[in-house]
C-alpha positions in Angstrom: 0.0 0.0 0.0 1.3 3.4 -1.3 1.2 6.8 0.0 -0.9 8.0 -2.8 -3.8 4.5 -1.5 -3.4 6.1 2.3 -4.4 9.6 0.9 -7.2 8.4 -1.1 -8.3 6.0 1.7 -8.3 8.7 4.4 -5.7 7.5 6.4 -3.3 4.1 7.1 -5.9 2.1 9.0 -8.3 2.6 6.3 -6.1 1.5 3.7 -5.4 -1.5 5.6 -9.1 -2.7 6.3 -9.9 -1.9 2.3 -7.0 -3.9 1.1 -7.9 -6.6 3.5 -11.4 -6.1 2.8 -10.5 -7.1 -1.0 -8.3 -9.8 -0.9 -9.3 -11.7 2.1 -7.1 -12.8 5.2 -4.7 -14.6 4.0 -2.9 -11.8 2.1 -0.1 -10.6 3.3 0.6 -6.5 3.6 2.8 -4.1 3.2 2.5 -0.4 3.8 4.8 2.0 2.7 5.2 5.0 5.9 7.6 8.0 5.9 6.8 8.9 9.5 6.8 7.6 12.9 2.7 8.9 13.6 2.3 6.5 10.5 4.2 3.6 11.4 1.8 4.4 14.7 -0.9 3.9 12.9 0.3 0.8 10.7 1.4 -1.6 13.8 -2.4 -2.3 15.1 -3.4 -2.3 11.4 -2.5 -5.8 11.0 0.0 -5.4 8.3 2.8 -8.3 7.9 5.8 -5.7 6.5 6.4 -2.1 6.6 8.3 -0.2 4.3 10.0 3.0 5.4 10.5 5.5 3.3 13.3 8.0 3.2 14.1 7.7 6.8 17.5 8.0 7.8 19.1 5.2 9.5 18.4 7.3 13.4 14.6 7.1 12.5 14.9 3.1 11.1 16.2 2.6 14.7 13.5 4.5 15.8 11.0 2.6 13.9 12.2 -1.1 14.6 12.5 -1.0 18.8 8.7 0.6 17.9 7.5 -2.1 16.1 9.4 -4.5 18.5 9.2 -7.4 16.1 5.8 -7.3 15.0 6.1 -6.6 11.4 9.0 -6.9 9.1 10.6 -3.2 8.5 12.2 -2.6 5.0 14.3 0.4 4.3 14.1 2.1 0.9 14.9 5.4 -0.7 18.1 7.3 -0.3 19.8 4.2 0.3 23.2 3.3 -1.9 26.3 1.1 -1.4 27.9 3.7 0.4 25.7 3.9 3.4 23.8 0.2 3.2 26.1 -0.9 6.7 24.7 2.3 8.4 20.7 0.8 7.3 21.6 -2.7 8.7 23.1 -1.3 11.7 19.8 0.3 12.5 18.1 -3.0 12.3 16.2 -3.0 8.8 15.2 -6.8 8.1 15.1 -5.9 4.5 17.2 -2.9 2.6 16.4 -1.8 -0.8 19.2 -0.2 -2.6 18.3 0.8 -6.0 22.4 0.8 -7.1 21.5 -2.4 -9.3 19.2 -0.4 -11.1 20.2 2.7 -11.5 23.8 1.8 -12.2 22.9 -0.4 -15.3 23.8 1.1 -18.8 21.1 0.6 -21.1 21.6 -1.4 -24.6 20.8 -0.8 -27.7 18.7 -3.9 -29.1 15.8 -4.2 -31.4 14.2 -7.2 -33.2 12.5 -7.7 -36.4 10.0 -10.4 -37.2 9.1 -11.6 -40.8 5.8 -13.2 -41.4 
């Protein structure tokens, strides 16, 4: 669940209980927070991982003794190879790093088909 679903849902919880709503119990969740209020709000959601974006590594810290175990916490945004250790440190279970990615140099390829 996205920032933009929270917005149009009128809140985390709300998004939560929609999502669930649609696709039934066994479904696992994940919400995507940027602040602690919404990570707050996420915990007694229900959701199975949380995904915190652009937090500095102080506020990951923050975020996992909060959730205490509850939820998985992924890290994401901002992060790159040069301050991954510094994410881990904090405790993320999961750490996206988008160097893979955005490192890659694109080719030039096409394909023609006959009939």
């Amino acid at each position: 669940i996205k920032d933009n679903h929270i917005a149009a849902a009128g809140g985390v919880s709300e998004a939560v209980t929609t999502v669930r709503g649609a696709l039934g119990e066994g479904t696992a969740i994940e919400v995507e927070v940027d602040t602690l209020q919404q990570l707050e709000q996420a915990l007694p959601a229900g959701v199975d991982t949380v995904l915190l974006d652009n937090m500095e590594p102080d506020d990951v810290r923050r975020c996992v003794d909060m959730a205490a175990g509850r939820v998985v916490i992924e890290a994401s945004g901002g992060i790159g190879l040069e301050n991954v250790r510094a994410y881990a440190e904090a405790g993320a279970d999961i750490i996206s790093v988008g160097a893979i990615t955005n490192a890659a140099v694109a080719v030039d390829f096409s394909l023609e088909v006959e009939a």
